[in-house]
Structure formats: structure tokens, C-alpha cells
N, C-alpha and C positions, 0 to 999 in steps of 0.2 A: 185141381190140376186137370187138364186139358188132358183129351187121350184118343188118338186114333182107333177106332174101332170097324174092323172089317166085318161088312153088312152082306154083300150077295158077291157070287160071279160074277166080272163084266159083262159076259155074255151070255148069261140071264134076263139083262135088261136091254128089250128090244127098243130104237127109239120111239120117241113119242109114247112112252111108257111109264107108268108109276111102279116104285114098290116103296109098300108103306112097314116099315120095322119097329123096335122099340130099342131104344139104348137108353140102360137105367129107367126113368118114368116117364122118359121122353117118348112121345109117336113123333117119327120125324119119317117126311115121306124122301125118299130119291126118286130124281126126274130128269129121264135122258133124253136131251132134244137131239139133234141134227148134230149138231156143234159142238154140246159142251152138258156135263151133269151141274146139278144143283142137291142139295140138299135143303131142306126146310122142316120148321115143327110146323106139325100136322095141327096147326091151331090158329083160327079166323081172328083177328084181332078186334074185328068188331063186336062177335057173339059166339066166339069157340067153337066153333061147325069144326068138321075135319075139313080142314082147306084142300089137303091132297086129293080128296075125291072128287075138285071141283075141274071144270074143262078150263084145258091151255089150249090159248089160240094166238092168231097175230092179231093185228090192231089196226085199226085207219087213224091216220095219223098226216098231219100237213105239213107242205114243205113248200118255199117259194118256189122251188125247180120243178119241183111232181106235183104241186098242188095236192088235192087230198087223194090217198092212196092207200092201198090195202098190204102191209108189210108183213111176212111170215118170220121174220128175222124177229121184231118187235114182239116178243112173249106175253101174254097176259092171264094169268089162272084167276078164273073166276070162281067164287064162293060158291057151294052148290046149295047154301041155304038161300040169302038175303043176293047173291048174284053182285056181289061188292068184287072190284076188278083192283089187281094188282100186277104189278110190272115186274117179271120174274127174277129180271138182274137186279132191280133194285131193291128188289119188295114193296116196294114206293107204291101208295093208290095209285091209279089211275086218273080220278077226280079229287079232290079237296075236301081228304076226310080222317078222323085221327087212325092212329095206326101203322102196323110196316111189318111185314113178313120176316118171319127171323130164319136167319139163314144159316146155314152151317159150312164149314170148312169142307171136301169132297175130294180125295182122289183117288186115280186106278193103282194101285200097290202089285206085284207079284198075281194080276190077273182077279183082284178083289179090289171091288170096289169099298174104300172105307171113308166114313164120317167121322172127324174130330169133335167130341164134346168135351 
């Protein structure tokens, strides 16, 4: 059974910020961007690195209108081992490779931020 579990303050977590917790055997990192939290398990799907410690940045990315361009919207946390890039909304690689970030459920509750597992 599924269960909300309140992890930190919201405002504790500055954006552009990790915090990395544990619920049950899980490391699951939370990450506030600009816009919106994520949760994720803090595990590389290529080789188990802690994913959470790796850098989130935007991406170049092409488009007929803007041709190719540099989007800060577009999230990508990079593996801090092997440097393997994933797509923060989706979990989805980047390039064409097995895998996908697993994501968890997230929201602000009574000024706490909690994760469902």
C-alpha cells in the first residue's frame, strides 16, 4: 500500500536544490526547480551511482522556429558517474539507451513537502 510520507519543510528546499532522504530502503532524492518539485530514487539505472548528486541543467535542443537553442525549461540530471543524461520530466535518456529514472508521486501538504511510496 502506497503512503504519503512527509520528508522536509518547503522552505528548506531552496530552488535549484537537492535533498536526499530515505523512506523505508529507499534513497529518494527531492528536487526543486523554478517551477515545480520532483521526487526520484536516488539510483542510475545504468550502474547504481546515486543519480541525485549528479548536475541538473537545461539542454540544446532543436526546433524549426528557434533552430537549435539552449532551453533552461528543458531539465536534464546528469549521472555524476558515467555522465549518462536524463530528462527530468520524463526520466526518459536523453539518447538511445536502456533505462528511465523512477519517479515518485510529491507534493506540499500543510507546509511539508511529502513523497508517496
Amino acid at each position: 500500500m502506497k503512503t504519503w510520507h512527509p520528508v522536509l519543510p518547503e522552505d528548506q528546499l531552496a530552488p535549484n536544490q537537492w535533498h536526499i532522504t530515505t523512506i523505508g530502503n529507499r534513497s529518494i532524492g527531492i528536487y526543486r526547480s523554478p517551477h515545480r518539485l520532483y521526487a526520484i530514487l536516488n539510483l542510475c539505472p545504468h550502474n547504481g551511482a546515486e543519480i541525485c548528486r549528479g548536475r541538473v541543467t537545461g539542454r540544446m535542443l532543436f526546433s524549426h522556429e528557434k533552430g537549435v537553442h539552449y532551453s533552461e525549461e528543458t531539465l536534464t540530471l546528469r549521472c555524476p558517474w558515467h555522465h549518462w543524461e536524463f530528462d527530468l520530466d520524463s526520466g526518459k535518456p536523453v539518447i538511445s539507451m536502456p533505462g528511465k529514472l523512477k519517479h515518485y508521486p510529491v507534493k506540499v501538504e500543510d507546509g511539508q513537502i511529502c513523497v508517496e511510496v
